[in-house]
C-alpha positions in Angstrom: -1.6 -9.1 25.8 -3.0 -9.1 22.0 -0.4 -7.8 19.9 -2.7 -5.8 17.8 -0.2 -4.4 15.1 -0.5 -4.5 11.2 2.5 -6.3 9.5 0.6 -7.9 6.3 -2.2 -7.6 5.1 -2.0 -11.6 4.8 -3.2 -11.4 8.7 -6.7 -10.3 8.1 -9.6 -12.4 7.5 -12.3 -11.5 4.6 -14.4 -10.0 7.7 -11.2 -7.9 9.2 -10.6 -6.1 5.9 -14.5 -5.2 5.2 -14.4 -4.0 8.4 -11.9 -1.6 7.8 -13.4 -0.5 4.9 -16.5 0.4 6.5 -14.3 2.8 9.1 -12.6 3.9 6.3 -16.1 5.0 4.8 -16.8 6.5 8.2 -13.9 8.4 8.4 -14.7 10.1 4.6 -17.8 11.1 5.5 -16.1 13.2 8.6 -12.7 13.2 8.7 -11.7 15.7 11.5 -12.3 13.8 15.5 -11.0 14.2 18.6 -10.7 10.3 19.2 -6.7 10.1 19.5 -6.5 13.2 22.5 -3.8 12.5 24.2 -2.2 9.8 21.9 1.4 9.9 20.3 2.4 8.7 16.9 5.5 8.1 16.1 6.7 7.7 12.8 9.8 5.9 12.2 10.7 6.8 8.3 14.5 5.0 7.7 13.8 5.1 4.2 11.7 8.0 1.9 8.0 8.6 1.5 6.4 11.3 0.8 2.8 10.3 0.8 2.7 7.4 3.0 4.3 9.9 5.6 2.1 12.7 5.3 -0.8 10.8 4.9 -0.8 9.0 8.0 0.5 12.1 10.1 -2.5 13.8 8.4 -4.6 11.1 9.7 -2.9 11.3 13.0 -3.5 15.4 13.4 -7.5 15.3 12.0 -8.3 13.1 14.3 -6.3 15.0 17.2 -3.5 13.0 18.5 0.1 14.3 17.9 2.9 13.1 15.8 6.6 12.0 16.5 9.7 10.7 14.6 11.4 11.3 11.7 11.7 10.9 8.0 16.1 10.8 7.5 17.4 8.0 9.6 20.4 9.3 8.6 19.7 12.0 11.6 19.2 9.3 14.0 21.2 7.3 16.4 20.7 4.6 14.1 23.5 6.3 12.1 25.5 6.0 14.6 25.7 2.1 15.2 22.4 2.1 17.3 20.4 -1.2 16.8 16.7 -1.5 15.3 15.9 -3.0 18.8 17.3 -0.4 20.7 15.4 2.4 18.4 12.2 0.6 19.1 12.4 0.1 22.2 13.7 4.2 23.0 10.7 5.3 21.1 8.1 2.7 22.8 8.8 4.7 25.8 7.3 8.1 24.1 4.6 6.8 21.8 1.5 4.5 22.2 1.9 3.4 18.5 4.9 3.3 15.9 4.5 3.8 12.0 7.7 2.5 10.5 8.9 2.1 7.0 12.0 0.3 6.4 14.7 -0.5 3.8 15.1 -4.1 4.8 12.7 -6.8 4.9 10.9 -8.5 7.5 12.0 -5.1 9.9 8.2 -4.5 10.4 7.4 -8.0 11.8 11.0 -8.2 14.0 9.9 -4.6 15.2 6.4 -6.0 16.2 8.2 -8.8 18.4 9.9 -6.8 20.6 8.1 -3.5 20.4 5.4 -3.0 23.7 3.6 -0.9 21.6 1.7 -1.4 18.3 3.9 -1.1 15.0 2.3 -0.6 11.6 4.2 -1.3 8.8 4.4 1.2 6.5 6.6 -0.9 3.9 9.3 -3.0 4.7 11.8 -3.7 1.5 9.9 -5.3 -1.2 7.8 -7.2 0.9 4.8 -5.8 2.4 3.0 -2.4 2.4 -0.3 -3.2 3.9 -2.1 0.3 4.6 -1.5 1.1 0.6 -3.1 -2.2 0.0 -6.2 -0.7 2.3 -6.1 2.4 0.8 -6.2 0.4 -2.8 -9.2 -1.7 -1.1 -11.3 1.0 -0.4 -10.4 2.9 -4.0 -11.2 -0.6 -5.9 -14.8 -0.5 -3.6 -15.6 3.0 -3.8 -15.2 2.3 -8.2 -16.1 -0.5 -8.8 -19.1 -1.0 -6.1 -18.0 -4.3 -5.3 -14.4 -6.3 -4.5 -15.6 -9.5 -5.7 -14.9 -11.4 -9.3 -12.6 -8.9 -10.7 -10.0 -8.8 -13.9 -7.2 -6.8 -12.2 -4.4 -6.1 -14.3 -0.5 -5.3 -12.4 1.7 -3.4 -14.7 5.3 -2.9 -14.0 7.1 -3.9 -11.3 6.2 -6.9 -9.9 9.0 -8.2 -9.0 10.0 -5.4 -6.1 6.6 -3.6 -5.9 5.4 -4.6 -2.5 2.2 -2.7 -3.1 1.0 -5.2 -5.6 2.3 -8.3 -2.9 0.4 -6.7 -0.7 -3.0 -6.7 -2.9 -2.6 -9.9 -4.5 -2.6 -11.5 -1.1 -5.9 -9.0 0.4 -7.7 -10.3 -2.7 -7.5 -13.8 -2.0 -10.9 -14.0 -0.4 -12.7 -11.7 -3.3 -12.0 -14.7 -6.5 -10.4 -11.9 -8.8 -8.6 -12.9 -11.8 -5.3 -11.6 -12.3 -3.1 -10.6 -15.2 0.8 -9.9 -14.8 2.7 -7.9 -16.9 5.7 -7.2 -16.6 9.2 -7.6 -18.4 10.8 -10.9 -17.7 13.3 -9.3 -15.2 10.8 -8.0 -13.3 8.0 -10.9 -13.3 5.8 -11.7 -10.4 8.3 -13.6 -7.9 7.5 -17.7 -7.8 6.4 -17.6 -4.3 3.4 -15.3 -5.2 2.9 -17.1 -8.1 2.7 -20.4 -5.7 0.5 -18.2 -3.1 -2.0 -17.7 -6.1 -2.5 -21.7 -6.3 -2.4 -22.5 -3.3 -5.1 -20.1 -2.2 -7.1 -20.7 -5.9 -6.4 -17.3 -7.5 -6.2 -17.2 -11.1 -3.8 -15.7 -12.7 -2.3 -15.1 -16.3 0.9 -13.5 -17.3 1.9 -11.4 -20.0 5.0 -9.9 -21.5 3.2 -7.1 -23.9 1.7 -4.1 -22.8 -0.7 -3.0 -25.6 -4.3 -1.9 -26.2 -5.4 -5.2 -26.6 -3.8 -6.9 -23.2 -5.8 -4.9 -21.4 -8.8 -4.6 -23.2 -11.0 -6.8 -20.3 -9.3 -5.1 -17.4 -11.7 -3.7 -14.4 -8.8 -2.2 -12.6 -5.4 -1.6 -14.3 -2.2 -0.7 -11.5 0.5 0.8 -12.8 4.0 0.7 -11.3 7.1 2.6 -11.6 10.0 0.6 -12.5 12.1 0.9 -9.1 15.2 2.3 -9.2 16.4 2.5 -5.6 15.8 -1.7 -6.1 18.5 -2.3 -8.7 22.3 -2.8 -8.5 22.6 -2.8 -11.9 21.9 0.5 -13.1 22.9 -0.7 -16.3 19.7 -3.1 -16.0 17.9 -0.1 -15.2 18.2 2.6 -17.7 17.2 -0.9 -19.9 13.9 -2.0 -18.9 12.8 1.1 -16.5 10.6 2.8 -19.8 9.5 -0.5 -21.3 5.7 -0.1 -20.4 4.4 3.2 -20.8 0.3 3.9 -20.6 -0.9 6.7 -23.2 -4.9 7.7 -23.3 -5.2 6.4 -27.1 -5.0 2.9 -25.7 -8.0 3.2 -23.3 -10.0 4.4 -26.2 -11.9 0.6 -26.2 -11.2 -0.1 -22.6 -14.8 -0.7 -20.4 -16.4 1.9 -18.9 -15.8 1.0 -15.5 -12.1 1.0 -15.8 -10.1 2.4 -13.1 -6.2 3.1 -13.2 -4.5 2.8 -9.8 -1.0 3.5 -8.7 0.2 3.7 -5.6 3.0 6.8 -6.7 5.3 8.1 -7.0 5.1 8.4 -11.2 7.7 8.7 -13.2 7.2 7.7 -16.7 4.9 4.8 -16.8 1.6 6.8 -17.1 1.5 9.8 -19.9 0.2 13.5 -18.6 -2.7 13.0 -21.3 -3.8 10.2 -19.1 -4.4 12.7 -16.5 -7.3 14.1 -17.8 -9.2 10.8 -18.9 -12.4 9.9 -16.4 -10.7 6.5 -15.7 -7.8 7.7 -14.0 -8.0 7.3 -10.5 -4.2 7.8 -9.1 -4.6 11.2 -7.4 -8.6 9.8 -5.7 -6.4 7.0 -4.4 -4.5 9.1 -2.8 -6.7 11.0 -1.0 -8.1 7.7 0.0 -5.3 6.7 1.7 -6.3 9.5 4.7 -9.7 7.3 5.4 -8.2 3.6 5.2 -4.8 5.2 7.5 -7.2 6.7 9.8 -9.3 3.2 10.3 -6.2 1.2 10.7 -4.6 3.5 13.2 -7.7 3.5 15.3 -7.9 -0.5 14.8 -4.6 -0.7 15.9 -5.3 1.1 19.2 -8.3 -0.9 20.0 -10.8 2.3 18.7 -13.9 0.5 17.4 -16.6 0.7 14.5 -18.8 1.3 17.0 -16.9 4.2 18.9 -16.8 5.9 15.6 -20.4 5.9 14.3 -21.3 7.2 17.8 
């Protein structure tokens, strides 16, 4: 049987992702369907989320399945010794699809070995986070008109941010050029770096954060400096406000900027930023209902084609 669950975005061809983004288009235009009667959700939350939780439960309830789980392991059997096998495979019986996010890496792909249901991940460690990576797809699309031969700029974090591993590897297929910036503690890891040449992406990287680094940028992502990631809180408090974005430096950005970040915020992007037309945070948020609802329905074998009907 076709395991048809979403662990990394890594998975999907240029064709699989387009696709999605054509359902997730489907979806804006109407968002409340009956497709998922009779389905149950579960979401498996064993580490905190706020919008990647309600989004996809929101998904899960406009289209008119119902929801399952919960969002404090700590009120789980898991806190009691139980195995992430065991919890799987207790909730397989109940659901017809899992959503799980989970502290440790490579939980999402273990759970889609031995789960008999679909499992999406919803973030696993600082690996993957592939539905934010759809959701930042369809928000890069809907601004931009176009995915291909773009000057993206990562911000932050991109050392722990799975959200920008997660998009560096979606936008192999659209020839982007990528700039890093990031403090040298948090730099792109050396296995991205090595995915970007092996798969042709270019990339620069960059230790400033001023108006003149990002002066070219199409899309700029900010990240929040991480601080459930660190053991050294020492490290921290050091490096977590050493890039902050204020509106005076977009003053000579391009006109089609667009500033992404996946959220929560904490100090990286100033309130006066709120109000310039370039920001785009919140939109991408709202996004994320469309591209969860596409890859739920994908997941359980819901077509294109179903939808448009």
């Amino acid at each position: 049987m076709e395991n048809r669950s979403l662990v990394t975005i890594a998975e999907h061809s240029k064709e699989k992702i387009l696709y999605l983004l054509e359902m997730a288009k489907q979806f804006e235009k109407n968002p409340n369907r009956k497709i998922l009667d009779g389905k149950i959700v579960a979401t498996l939350f064993f580490e905190p989320s706020t919008r990647t939780r309600l989004s996809f439960e929101t998904a899960v309830n406009r289209l008119g399945g119902r929801i399952i789980g919960f969002s404090d392991a700590s009120t789980t059997s898991s806190s009691k010794g139980e195995t992430l096998k065991d919890t799987i495979m207790m909730v397989s019986n109940y659901a017809d699809l899992i959503v799980m996010r989970h502290y440790l890496e490579g939980a999402a792909r273990y759970a889609s070995e031995v789960a008999p249901i679909p499992i999406i991940n919803a973030g696993d460690g600082a690996n993957q986070h592939p539905s934010q990576t759809m959701l930042d797809l369809y928000s890069i699309l809907k601004t931009q008109g176009t995915l291909e031969n773009l000057n993206i700029f990562l911000v932050g974090d991109l050392k722990y941010g799975r959200t920008v591993h997660s998009l560096l590897m979606a936008m192999r297929h659209f020839n982007p050029t990528f700039h890093f910036i990031a403090p040298e503690e948090l730099k792109m890891p050396e296995e991205y770096k090595l995915y970007c040449e092996e798969n042709h992406i270019k990339y620069v990287e960059h230790t400033d954060f001023n108006e003149s680094t990002i002066a070219d940028a199409d899309i700029l992502y900010m990240t929040r400096v991480q601080r459930e990631r660190f053991t050294d809180l020492m490290e921290y408090e050091r490096i977590k406000n050493v890039y902050i974005l204020r509106n005076k430096m977009l003053e000579n950005t391009r006109p089609n900027l667009r500033i992404l970040h996946p959220l929560p915020r904490v100090n990286e992007i100033a309130y006066d930023v709120d109000n310039n037309e370039k920001a785009y945070y919140f939109q991408q948020a709202r996004n994320g209902l469309f591209a969860r609802q596409a890859i739920i329905c994908d997941v359980l074998g819901i077509t294109l084609e179903e939808i448009k009907c």
